[in-house]
C-alpha positions in Angstrom: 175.3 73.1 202.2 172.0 73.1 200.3 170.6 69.2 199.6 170.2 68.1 196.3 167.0 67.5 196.4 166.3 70.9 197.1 168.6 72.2 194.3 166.6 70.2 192.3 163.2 71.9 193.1 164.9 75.1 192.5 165.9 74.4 188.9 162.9 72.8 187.8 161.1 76.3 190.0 163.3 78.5 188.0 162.0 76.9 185.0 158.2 78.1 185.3 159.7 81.1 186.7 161.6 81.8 183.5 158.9 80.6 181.1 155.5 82.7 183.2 157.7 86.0 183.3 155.1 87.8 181.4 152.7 87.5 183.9 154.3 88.9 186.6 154.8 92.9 187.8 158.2 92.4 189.7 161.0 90.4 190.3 163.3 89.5 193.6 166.1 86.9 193.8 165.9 84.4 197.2 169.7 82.7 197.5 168.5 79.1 198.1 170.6 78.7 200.9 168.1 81.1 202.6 165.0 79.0 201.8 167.1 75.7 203.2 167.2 77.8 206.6 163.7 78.5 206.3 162.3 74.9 205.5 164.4 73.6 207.8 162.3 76.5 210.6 159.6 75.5 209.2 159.6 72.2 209.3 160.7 71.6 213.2 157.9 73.9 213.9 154.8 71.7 212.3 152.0 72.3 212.3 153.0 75.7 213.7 153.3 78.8 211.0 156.1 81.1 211.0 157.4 84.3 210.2 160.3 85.2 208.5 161.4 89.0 208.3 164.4 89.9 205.4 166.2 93.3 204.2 167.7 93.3 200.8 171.5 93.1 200.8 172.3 96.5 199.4 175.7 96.0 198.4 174.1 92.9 196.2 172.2 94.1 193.5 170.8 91.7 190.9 172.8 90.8 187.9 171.3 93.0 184.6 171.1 89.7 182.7 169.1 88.1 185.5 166.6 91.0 185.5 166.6 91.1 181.6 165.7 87.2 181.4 163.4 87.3 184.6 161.3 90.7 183.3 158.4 90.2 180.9 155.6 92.6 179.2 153.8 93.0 182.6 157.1 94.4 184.5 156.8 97.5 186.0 159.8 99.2 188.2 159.4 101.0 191.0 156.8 98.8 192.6 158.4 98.0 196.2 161.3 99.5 198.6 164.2 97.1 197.6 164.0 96.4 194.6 166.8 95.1 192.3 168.9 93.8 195.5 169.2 90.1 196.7 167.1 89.0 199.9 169.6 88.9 203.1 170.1 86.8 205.5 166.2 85.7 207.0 165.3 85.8 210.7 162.7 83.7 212.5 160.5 86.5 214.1 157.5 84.3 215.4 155.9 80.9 215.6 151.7 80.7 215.6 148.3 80.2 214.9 147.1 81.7 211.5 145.5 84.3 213.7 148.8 85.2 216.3 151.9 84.6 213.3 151.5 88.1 212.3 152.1 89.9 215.8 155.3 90.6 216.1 157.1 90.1 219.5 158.4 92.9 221.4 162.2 92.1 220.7 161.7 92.2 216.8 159.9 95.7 217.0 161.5 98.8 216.0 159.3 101.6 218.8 159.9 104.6 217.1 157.7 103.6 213.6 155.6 100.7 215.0 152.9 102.1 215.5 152.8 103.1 211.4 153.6 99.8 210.7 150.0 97.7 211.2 149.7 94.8 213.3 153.1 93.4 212.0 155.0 96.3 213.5 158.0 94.9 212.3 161.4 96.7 210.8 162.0 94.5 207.8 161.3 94.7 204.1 160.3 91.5 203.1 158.4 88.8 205.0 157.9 85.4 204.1 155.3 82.9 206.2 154.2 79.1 205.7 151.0 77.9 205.5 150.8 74.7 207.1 148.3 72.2 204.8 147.3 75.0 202.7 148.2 76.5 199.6 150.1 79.2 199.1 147.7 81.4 198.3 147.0 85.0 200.2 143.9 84.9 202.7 142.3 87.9 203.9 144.3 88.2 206.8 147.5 87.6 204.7 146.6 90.4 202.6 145.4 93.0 205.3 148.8 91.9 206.6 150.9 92.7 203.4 149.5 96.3 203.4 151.9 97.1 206.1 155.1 95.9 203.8 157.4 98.1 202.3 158.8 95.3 199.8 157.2 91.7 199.1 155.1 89.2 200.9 155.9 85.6 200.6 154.0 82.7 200.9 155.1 78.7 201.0 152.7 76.1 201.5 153.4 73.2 203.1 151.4 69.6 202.2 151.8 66.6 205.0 150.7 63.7 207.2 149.2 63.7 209.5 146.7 66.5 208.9 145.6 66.1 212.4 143.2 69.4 212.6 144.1 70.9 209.5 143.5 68.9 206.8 145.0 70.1 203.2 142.8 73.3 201.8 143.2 73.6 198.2 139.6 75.0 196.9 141.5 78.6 196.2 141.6 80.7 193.6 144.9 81.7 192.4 148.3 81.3 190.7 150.3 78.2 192.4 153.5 77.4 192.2 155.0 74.3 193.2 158.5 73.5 194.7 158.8 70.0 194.0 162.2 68.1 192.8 160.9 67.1 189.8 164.8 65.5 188.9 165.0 63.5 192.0 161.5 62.4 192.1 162.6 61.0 188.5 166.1 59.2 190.0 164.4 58.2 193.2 161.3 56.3 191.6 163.3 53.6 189.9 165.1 52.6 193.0 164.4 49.7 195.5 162.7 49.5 198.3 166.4 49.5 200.3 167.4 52.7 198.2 169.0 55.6 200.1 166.6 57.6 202.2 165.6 60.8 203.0 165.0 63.8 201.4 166.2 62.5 197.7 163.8 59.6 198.2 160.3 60.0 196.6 157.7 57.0 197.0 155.1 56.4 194.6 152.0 54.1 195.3 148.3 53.6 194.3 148.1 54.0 198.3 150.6 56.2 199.3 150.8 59.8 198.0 154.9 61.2 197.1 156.5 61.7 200.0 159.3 64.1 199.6 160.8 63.2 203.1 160.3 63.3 206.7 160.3 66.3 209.0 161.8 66.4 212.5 158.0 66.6 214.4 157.3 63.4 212.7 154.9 64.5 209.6 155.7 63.4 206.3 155.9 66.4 203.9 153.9 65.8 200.4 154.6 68.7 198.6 155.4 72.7 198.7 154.7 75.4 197.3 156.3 78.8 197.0 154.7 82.6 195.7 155.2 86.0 196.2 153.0 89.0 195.8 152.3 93.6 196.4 150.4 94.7 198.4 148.4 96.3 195.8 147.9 92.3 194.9 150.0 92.1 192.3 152.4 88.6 191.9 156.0 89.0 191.8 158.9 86.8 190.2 160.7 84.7 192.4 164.1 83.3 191.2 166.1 80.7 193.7 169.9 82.0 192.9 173.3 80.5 194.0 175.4 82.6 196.4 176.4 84.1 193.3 173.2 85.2 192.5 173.1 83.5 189.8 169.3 81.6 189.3 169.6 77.6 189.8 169.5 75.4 186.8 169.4 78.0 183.8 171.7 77.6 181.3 173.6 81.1 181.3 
């Protein structure tokens, strides 16, 4: 079951997503379920990165009204290897440094294309990985990386306390795009100090920054962030969608 405060984010994401279509040169659709299982990797594994490897469901193609309402001027088809099909079901493929995240263990490699496949060596379409106190926001490394992908690269930032030794880089150019609850953040701020806790519950102080909730390693998470982007460097349209894949909090 997907929490509310993450069905929230996803509506007000969906949003920006539906209102910056223009600027973007493709489109996929990530069930939110999916990004619950990977926030929830991602956030036992702190301050650790991770990697996440998807194939499209090919018996799941996107909706034509979702594409229609998703697509703007700068759409261009063609771009990736599955395209116009749902992200599947995501698997946990490694747990790093910045500089180790991207070598694929031995289980996860396919051996008879791996050594075509760059550093990643991996037999998936997609790939998603976090960027602990970063934005999401392709580095070098990330980008050498996505040259190697058949489909998209993802990235989703991750803001918390305590930085310990990485403390929150944000002096990057680029397109961000935040994946905040803007709705609960609105419901939780007018509640007591004994309101319900958790991941609903956003604090505001002249001392404190927003804390969006807790994460089993201990660090409080601040905010997120959540982009996708070609190889050829290019951003691409992401749309959170219900198991129907239908996108979250637009009015069909």
């Amino acid at each position: 079951m997907v929490e509310p405060w993450l069905l929230d984010a996803a509506a007000a994401y969906n949003r920006h997503s539906l209102e910056q279509r223009d600027g973007y040169r493709g489109l996929i659709l990530l069930p939110v379920t999916h990004l619950g299982t990977i926030l929830d990797w991602a956030f036992h594994s702190l301050p650790d990165e991770i990697l996440v490897g998807f194939d499209p469901m090919m018996d799941s193609p996107h909706s034509e009204d979702v594409d229609q309402m998703f697509t703007g001027d700068d759409y261009r088809s063609g771009l990736h290897q599955g395209e116009g099909f749902i992200l599947g079901e995501p698997h946990l493929v490694n747990r790093g440094d910045s500089y180790s995240v991207h070598h694929i263990p031995e289980e996860w490699v396919d051996e008879v294309f791996a050594a075509d496949r760059g550093g990643r060596g991996g037999r998936f379409t997609h790939w998603l990985h976090t960027h602990p106190n970063a934005v999401a926001i392709p580095s070098g490394a990330d980008a050498d990386a996505a040259q190697w992908t058949a489909g998209v690269d993802m990235i989703l930032g991750i803001q918390f306390t305590p930085e310990g030794p990485l403390p929150w880089f944000d002096n990057v150019e680029g397109v961000r795009r935040p994946l905040n609850p803007e709705e609960a953040a609105k419901r939780v701020d007018d509640m007591k100090p004994n309101g319900r806790r958790g991941w609903a519950r956003v604090r505001h102080s002249r001392e404190q920054r927003s804390v969006l909730g807790r994460a089993p390693t201990g660090h409080r998470i601040h905010g997120l962030e959540l982009i996708a982007f070609h190889r050829t460097g290019v951003g691409i349209n992401v749309v959170l969608v219900d198991d129907n894949g239908r996108p979250i909090g637009i009015d069909h």
